[in-house]
VOSEKE-612256 format. One record per residue: residue number from 1; residue in three letters; x, y, z of N, C-alpha, C in turn. Coordinates in steps of 0.2 Angstrom, whole numbers. Example, Ala and Ser with C-alpha at 12.3 -4.5 7.8 and 13.67 -1.06 7.14 Angstrom:
REM VOSEKE-612256
<1,'Ala',<66,-28,39>,<62,-22,39>,<66,-16,39>>
<2,'Ser',<64,-11,35>,<68,-5,36>,<64,0,39>>
***
This chain:
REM VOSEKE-612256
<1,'Unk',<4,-6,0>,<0,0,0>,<4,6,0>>
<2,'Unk',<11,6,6>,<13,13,5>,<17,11,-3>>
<3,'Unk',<20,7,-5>,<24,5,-10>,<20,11,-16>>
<4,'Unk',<12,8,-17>,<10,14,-22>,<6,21,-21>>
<5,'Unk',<4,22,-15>,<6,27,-14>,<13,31,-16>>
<6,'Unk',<19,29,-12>,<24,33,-16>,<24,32,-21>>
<7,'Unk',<22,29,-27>,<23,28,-35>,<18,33,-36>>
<8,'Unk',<11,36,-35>,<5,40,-36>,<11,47,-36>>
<9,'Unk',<11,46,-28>,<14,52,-25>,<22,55,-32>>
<10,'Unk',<25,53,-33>,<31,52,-38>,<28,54,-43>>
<11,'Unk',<24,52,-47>,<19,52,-52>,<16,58,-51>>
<12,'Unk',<14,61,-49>,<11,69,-48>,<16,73,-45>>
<13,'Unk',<19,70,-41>,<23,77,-36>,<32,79,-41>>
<14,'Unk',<32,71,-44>,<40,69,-44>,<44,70,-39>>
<15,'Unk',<51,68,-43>,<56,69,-35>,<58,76,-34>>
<16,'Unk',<58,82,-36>,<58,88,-34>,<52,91,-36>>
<17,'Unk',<48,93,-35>,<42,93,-40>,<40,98,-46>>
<18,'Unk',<45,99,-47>,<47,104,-54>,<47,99,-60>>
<19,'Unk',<45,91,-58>,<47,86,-64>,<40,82,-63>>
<20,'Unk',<35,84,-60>,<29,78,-57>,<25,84,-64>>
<21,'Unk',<19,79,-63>,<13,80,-64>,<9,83,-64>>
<22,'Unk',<7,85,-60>,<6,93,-54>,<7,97,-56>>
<23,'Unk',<15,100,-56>,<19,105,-59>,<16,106,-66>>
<24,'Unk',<17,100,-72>,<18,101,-80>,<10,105,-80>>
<25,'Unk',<6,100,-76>,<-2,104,-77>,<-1,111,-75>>
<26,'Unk',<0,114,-69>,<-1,120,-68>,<4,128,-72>>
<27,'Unk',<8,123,-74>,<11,130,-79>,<10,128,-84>>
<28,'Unk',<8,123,-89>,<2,122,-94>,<-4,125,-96>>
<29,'Unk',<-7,125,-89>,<-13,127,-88>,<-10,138,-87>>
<30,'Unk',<-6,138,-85>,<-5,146,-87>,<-2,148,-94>>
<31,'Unk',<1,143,-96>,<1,146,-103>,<-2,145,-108>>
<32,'Unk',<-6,143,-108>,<-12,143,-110>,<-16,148,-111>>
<33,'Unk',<-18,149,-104>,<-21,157,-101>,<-16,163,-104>>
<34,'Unk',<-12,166,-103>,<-9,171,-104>,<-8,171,-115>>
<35,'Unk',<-9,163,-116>,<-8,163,-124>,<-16,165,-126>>
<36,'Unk',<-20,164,-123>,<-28,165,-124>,<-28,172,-124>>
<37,'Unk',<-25,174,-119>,<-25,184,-118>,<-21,188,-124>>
<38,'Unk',<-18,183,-126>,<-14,187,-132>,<-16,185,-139>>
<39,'Unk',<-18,182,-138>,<-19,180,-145>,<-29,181,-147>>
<40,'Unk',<-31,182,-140>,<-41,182,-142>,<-41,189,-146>>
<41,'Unk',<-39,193,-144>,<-39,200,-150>,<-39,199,-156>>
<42,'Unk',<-35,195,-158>,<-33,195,-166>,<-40,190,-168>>
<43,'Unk',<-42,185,-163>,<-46,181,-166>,<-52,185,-168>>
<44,'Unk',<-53,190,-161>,<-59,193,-163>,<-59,198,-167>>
<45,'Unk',<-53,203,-170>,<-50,205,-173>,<-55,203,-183>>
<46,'Unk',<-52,195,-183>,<-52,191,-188>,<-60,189,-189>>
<47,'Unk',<-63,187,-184>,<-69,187,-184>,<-73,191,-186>>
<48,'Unk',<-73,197,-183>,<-77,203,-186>,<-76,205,-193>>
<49,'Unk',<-69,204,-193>,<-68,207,-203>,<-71,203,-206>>
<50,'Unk',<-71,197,-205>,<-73,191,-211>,<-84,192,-210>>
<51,'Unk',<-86,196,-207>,<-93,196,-206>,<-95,204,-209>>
<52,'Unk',<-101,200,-213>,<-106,205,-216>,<-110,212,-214>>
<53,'Unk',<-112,215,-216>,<-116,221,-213>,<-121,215,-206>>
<54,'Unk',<-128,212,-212>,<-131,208,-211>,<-129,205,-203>>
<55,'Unk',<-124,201,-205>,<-121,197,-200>,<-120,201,-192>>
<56,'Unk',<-117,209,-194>,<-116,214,-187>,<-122,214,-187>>
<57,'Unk',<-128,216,-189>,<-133,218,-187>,<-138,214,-186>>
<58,'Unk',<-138,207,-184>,<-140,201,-182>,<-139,198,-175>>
<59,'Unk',<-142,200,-171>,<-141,198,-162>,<-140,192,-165>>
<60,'Unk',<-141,186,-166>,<-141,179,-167>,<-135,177,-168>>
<61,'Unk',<-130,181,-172>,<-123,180,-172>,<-122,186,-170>>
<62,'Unk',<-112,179,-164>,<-110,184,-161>,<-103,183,-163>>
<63,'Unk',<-99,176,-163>,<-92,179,-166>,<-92,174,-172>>
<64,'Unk',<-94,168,-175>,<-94,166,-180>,<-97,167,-186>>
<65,'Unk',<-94,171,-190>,<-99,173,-196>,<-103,167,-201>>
<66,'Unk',<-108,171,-201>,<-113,166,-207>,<-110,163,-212>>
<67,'Unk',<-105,169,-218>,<-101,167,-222>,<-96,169,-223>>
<68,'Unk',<-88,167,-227>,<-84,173,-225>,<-86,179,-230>>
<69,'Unk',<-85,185,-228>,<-85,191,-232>,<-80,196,-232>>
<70,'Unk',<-75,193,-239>,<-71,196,-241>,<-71,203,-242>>
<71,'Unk',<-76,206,-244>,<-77,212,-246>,<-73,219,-242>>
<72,'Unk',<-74,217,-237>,<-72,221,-230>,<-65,223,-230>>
<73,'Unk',<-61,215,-233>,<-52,217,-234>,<-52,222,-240>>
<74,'Unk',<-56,222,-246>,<-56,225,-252>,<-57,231,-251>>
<75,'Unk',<-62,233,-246>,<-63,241,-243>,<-59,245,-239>>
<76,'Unk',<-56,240,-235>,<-50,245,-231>,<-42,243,-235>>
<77,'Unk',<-43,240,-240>,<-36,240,-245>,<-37,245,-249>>
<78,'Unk',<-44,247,-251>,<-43,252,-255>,<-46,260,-252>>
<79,'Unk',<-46,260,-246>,<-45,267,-243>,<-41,268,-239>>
<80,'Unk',<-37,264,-236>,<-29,265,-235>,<-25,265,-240>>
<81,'Unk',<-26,265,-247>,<-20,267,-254>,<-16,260,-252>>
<82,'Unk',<-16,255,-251>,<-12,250,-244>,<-3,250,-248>>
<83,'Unk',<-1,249,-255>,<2,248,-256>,<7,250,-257>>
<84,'Unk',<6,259,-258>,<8,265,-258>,<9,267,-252>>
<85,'Unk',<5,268,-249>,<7,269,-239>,<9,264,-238>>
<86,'Unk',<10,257,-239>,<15,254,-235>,<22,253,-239>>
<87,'Unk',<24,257,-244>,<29,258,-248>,<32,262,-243>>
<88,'Unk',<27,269,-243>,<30,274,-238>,<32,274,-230>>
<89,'Unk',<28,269,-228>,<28,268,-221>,<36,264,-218>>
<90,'Unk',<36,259,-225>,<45,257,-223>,<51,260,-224>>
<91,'Unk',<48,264,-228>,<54,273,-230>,<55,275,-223>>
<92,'Unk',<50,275,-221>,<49,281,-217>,<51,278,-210>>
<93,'Unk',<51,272,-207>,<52,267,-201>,<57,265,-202>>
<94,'Unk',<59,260,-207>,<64,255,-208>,<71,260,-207>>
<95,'Unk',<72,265,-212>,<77,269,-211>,<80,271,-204>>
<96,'Unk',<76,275,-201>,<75,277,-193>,<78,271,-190>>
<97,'Unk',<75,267,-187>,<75,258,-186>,<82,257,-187>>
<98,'Unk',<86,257,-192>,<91,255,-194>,<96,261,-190>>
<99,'Unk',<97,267,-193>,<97,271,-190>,<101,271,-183>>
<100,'Unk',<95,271,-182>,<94,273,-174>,<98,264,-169>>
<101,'Unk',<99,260,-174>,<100,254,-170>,<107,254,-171>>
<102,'Unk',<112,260,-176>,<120,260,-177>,<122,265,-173>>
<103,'Unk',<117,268,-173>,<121,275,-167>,<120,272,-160>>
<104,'Unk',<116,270,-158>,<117,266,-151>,<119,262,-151>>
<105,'Unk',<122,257,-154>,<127,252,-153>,<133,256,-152>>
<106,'Unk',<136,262,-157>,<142,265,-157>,<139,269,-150>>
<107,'Unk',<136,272,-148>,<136,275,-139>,<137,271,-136>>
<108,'Unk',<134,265,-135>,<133,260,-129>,<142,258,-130>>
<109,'Unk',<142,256,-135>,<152,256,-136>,<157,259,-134>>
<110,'Unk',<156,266,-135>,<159,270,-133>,<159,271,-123>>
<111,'Unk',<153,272,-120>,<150,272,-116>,<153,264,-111>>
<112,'Unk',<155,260,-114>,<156,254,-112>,<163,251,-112>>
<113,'Unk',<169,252,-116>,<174,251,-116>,<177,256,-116>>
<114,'Unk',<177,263,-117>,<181,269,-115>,<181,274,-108>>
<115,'Unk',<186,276,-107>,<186,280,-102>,<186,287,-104>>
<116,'Unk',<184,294,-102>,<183,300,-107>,<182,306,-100>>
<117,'Unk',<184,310,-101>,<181,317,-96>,<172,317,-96>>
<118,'Unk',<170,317,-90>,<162,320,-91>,<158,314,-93>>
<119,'Unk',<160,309,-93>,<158,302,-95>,<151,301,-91>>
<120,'Unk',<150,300,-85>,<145,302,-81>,<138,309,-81>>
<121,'Unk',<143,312,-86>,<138,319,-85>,<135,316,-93>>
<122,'Unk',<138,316,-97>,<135,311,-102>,<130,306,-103>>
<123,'Unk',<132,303,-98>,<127,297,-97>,<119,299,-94>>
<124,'Unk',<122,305,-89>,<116,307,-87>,<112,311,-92>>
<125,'Unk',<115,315,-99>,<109,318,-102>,<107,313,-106>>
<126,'Unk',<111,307,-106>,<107,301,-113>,<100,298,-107>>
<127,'Unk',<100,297,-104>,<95,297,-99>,<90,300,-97>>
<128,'Unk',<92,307,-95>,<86,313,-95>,<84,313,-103>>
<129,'Unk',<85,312,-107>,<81,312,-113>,<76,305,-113>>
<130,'Unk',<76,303,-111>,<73,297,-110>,<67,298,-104>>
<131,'Unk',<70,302,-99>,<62,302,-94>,<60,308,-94>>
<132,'Unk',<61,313,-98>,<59,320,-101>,<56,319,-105>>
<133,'Unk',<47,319,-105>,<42,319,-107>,<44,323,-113>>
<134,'Unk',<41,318,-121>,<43,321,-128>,<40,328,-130>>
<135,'Unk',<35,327,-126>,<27,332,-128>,<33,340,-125>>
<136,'Unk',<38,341,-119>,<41,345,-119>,<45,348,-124>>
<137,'Unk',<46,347,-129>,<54,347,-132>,<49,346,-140>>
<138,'Unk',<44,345,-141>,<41,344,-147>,<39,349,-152>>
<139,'Unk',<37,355,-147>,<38,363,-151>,<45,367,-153>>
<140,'Unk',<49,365,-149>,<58,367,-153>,<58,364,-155>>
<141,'Unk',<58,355,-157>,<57,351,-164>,<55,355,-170>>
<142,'Unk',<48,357,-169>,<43,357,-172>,<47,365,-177>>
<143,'Unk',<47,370,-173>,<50,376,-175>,<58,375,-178>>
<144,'Unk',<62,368,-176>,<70,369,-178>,<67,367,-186>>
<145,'Unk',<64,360,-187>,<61,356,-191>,<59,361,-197>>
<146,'Unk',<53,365,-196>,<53,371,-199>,<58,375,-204>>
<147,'Unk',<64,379,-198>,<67,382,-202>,<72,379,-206>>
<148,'Unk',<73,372,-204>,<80,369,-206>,<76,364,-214>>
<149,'Unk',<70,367,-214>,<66,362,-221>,<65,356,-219>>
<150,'Unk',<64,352,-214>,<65,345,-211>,<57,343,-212>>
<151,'Unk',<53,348,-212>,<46,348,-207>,<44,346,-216>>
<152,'Unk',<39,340,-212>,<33,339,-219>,<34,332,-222>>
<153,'Unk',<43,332,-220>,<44,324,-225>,<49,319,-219>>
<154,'Unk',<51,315,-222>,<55,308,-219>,<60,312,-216>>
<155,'Unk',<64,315,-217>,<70,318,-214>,<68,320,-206>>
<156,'Unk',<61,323,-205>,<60,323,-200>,<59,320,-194>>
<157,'Unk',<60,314,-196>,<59,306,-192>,<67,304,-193>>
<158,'Unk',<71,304,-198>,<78,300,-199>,<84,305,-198>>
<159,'Unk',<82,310,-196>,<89,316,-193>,<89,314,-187>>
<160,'Unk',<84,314,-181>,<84,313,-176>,<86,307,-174>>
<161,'Unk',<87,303,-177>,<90,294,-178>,<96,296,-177>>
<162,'Unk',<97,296,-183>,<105,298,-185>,<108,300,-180>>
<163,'Unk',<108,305,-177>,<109,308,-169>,<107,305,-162>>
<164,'Unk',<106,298,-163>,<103,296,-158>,<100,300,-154>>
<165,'Unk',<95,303,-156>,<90,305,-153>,<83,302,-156>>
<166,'Unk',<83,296,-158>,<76,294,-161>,<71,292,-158>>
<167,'Unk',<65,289,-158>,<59,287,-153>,<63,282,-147>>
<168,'Unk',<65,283,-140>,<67,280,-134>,<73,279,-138>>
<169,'Unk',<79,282,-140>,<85,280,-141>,<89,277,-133>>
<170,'Unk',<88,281,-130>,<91,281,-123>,<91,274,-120>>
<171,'Unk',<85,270,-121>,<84,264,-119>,<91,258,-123>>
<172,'Unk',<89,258,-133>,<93,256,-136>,<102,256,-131>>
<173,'Unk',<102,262,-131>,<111,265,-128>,<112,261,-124>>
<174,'Unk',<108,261,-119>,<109,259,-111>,<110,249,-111>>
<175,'Unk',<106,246,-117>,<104,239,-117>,<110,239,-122>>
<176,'Unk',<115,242,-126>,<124,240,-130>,<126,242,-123>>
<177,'Unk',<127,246,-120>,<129,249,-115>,<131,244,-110>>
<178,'Unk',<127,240,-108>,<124,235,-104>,<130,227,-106>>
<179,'Unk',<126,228,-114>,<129,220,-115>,<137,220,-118>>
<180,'Unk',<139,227,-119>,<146,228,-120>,<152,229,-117>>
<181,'Unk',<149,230,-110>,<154,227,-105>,<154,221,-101>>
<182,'Unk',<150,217,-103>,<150,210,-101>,<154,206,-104>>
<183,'Unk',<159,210,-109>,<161,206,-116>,<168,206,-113>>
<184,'Unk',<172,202,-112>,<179,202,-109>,<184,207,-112>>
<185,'Unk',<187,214,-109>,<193,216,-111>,<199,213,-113>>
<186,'Unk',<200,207,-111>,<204,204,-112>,<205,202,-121>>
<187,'Unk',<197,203,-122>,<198,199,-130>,<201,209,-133>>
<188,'Unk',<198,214,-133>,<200,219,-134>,<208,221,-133>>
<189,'Unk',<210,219,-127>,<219,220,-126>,<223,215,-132>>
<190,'Unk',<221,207,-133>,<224,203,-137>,<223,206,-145>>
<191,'Unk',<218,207,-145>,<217,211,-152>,<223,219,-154>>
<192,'Unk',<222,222,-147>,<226,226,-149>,<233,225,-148>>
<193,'Unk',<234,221,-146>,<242,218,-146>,<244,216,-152>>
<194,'Unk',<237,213,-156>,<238,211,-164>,<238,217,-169>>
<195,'Unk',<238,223,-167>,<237,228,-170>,<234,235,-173>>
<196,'Unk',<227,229,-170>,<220,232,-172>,<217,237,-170>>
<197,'Unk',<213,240,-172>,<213,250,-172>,<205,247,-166>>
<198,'Unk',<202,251,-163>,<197,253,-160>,<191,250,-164>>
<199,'Unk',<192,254,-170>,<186,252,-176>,<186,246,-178>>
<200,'Unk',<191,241,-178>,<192,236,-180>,<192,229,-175>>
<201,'Unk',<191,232,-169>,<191,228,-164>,<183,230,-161>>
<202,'Unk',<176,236,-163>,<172,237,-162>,<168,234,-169>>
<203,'Unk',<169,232,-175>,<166,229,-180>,<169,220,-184>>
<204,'Unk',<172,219,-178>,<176,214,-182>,<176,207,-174>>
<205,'Unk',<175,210,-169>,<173,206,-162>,<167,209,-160>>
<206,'Unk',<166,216,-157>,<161,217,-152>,<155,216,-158>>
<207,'Unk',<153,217,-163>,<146,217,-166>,<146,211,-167>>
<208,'Unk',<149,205,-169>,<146,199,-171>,<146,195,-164>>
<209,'Unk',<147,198,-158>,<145,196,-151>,<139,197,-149>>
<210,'Unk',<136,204,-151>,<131,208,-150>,<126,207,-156>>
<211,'Unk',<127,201,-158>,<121,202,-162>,<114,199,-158>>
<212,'Unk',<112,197,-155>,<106,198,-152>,<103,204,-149>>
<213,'Unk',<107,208,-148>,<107,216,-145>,<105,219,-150>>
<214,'Unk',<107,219,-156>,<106,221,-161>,<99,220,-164>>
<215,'Unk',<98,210,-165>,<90,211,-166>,<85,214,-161>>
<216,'Unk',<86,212,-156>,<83,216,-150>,<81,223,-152>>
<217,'Unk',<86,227,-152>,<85,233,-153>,<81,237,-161>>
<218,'Unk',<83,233,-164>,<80,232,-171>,<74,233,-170>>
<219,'Unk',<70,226,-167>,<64,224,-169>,<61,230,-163>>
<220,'Unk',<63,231,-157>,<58,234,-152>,<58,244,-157>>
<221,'Unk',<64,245,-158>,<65,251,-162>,<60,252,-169>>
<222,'Unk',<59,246,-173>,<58,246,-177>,<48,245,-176>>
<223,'Unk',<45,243,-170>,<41,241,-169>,<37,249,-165>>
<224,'Unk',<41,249,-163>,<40,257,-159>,<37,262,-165>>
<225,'Unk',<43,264,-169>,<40,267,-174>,<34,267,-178>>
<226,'Unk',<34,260,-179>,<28,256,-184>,<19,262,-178>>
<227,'Unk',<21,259,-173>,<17,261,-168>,<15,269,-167>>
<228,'Unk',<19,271,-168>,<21,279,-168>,<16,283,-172>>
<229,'Unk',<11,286,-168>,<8,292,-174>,<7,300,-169>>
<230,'Unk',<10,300,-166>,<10,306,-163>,<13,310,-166>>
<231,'Unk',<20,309,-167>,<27,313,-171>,<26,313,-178>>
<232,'Unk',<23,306,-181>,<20,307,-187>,<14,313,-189>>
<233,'Unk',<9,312,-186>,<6,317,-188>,<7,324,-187>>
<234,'Unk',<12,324,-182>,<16,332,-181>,<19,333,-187>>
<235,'Unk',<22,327,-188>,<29,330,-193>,<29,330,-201>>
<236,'Unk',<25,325,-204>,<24,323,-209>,<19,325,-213>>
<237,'Unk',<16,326,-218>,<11,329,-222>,<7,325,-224>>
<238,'Unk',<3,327,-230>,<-1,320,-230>,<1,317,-236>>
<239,'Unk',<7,317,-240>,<10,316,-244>,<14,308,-239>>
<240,'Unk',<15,311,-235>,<21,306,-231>,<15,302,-227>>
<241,'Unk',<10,300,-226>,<7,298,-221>,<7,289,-220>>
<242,'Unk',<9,288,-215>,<9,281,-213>,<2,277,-213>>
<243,'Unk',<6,270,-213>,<-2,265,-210>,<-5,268,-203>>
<244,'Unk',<-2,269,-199>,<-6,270,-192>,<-8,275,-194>>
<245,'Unk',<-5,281,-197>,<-9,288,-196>,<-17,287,-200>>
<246,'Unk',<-16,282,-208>,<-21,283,-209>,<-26,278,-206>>
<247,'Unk',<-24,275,-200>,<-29,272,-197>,<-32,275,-192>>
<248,'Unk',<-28,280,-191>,<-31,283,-183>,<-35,288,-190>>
<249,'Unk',<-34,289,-194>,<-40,295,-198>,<-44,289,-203>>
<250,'Unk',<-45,283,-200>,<-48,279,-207>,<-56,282,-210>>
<251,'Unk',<-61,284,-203>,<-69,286,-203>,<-67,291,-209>>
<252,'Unk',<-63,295,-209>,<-66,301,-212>,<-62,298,-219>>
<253,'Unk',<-56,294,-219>,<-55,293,-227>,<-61,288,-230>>
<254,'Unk',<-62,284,-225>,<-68,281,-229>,<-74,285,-231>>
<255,'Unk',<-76,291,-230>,<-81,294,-230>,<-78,298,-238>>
<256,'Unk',<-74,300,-237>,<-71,305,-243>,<-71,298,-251>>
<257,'Unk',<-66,291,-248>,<-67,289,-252>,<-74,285,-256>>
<258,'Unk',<-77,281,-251>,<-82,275,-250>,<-91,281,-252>>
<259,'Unk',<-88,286,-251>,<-95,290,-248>,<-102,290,-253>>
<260,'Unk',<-98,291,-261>,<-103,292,-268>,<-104,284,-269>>
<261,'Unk',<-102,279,-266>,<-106,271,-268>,<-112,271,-265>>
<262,'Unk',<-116,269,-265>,<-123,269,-264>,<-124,269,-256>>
<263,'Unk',<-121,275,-256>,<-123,278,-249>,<-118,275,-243>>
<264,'Unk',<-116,275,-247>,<-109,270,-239>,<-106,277,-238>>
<265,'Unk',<-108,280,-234>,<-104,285,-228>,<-99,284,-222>>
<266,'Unk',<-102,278,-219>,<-101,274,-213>,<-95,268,-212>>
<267,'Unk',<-91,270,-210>,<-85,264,-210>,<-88,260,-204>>
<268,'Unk',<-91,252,-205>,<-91,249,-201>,<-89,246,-197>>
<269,'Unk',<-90,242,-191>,<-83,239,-187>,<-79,234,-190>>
<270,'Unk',<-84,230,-195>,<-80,226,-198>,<-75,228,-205>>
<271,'Unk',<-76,234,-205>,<-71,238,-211>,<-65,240,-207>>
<272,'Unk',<-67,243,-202>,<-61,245,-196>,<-54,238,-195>>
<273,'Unk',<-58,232,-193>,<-57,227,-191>,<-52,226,-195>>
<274,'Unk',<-55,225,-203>,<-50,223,-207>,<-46,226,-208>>
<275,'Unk',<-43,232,-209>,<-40,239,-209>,<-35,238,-206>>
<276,'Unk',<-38,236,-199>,<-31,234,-190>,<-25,228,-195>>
<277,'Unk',<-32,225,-196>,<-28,217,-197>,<-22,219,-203>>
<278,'Unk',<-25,223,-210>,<-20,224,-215>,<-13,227,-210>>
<279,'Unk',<-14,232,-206>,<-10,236,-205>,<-3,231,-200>>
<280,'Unk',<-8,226,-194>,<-5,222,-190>,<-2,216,-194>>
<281,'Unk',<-2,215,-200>,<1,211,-203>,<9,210,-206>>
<282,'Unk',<12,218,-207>,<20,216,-209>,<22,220,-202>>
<283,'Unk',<20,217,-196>,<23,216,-190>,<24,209,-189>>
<284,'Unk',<19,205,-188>,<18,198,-190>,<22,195,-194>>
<285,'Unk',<25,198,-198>,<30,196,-204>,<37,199,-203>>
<286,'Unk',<40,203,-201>,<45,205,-196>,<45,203,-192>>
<287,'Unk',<40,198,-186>,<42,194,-181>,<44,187,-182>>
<288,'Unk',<42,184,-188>,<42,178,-190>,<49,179,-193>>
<289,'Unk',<51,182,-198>,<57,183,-202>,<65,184,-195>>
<290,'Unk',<63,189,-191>,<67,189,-186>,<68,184,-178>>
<291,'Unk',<62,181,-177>,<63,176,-171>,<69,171,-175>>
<292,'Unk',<69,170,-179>,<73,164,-179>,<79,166,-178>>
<293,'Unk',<83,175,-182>,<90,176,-181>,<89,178,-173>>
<294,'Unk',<84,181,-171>,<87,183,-163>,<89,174,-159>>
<295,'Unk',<85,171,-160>,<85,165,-154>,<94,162,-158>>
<296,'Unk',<95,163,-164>,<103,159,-167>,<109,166,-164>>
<297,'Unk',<105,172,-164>,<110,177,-160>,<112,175,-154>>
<298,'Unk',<106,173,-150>,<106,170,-143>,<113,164,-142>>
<299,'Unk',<111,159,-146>,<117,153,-147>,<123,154,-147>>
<300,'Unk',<124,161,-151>,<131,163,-154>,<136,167,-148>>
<301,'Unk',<131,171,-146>,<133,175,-139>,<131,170,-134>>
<302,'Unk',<136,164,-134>,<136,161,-128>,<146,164,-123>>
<303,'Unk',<145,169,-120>,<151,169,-116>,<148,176,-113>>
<304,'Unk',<154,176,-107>,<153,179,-100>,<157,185,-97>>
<305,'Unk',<154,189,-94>,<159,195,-91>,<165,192,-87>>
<306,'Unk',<171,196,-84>,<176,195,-81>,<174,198,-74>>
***
């Protein structure tokens, strides 16, 4: 009797219980939950879009549409221009993005294997630009932008990269900053005994250590922007206008575009729906394309601080 008892007990609890039964259910059962929470938006996202006027306007169905109804992708693809704006939307991000993820590797570099006068007091303003609300510093943008001709198009998103000053740079700095002193001086000193210049010992060791640092900073930079329409609609015209800008003003272009067909004024929820989904889509496809180099980044940057 006790014999299967302990076998039961073994069987659910295991010998540490981080290996029984018990445990695989309870953190199964949360990932689960947490994957339901993140992923029920899109479903219901997808569900809406694929449903008819009819179908909203039917108490009787609530999230499985009658039929699918494609119609809805065809309406918010052709009042978001989709392939012209998202022509422009990668101009206008990707750059930045890129940008802004060479100038914070060379800070955090700098910031992380050099010694320099005022080092400290540097560090401190790449930081207070980071917790110095943007809304303050938006109007001297706005008027530098202005007279320097910046204001209305792309440059006004890719100067302030360049300068590491892009959407949260300060974060980008501090995470090369972080992981390039972790990196042994010692490989920098035998390098330099072999002859090699700063620059050569910064593009030839430190980046291909730092390539998870790099995806990181890429995708989260790169993701940031995508998301961005605040400084977009400040800065950009409507020449330049992004997928999210013309989401957050989708009512009124559907009304300008959609308005003379037989009386379609009104952008539906399931027009809206689809719109999200087109937009949410090459994020989906930037996350797919880059999970696999961040997790082989991960493998490659296998070594340790001193």
């Amino acid at each position: 009797m006790n014999a299967r008892i302990q076998k039961v007990k073994k069987i659910f609890l295991g010998m540490k219980f981080t290996d029984g039964l018990l445990f695989k259910i309870i953190v199964y059962s949360l990932l689960i939950i947490l994957a339901f929470v993140f992923v029920y938006p899109l479903l219901y996202m997808l569900s809406i879009s694929l449903q008819s006027l009819d179908d909203l306007l039917n108490p009787m169905v609530n999230q499985v549409p009658t039929k699918l109804y494609f119609k809805n992708f065809q309406d918010a693809f052709r009042v978001l221009d989709y392939m012209p704006t998202l022509g422009k939307s990668v101009y206008i991000i990707l750059i930045p993005a890129l940008l802004q993820t060479i100038i914070a590797s060379l800070v955090g570099y700098g910031f992380a294997r050099f010694e320099f006068r005022g080092k400290r007091f540097w560090m401190m303003l790449v930081i207070l630009t980071y917790i110095i609300p943007p809304q303050v510093t938006m109007i001297p943008k706005y008027v530098l932008f202005h007279n320097m001709g910046f204001l209305g198009n792309a440059l006004s998103i890719i100067i302030p990269a360049s300068f590491g000053q892009g959407l949260n740079s300060a974060i980008f700095i501090l995470i090369f900053y972080q992981f390039f002193r972790q990196i042994p001086k010692s490989l920098d000193e035998a390098a330099q005994m072999d002859g090699a210049s700063p620059l050569y010992i910064y593009f030839r060791i430190s980046i291909p250590l730092s390539i998870p640092s790099i995806v990181t900073s890429f995708l989260f930079s790169f993701v940031w922007y995508w998301n961005e329409t605040y400084i977009s609609s400040l800065f950009l015209d409507k020449n330049n206008r992004t997928l999210q800008v013309m989401l957050q003003n989708f009512v009124s272009e559907y009304k300008s575009v959609m308005g003379g067909e037989a009386g379609q004024d009104v952008a539906n929820e399931a027009v809206r729906m689809a719109a999200t989904i087109l937009i949410i889509l090459p994020m989906l496809l930037v996350y797919l394309v880059l999970q696999k180099s961040f997790i082989e980044g991960i493998d490659r940057a296998g070594i340790t601080g001193e």
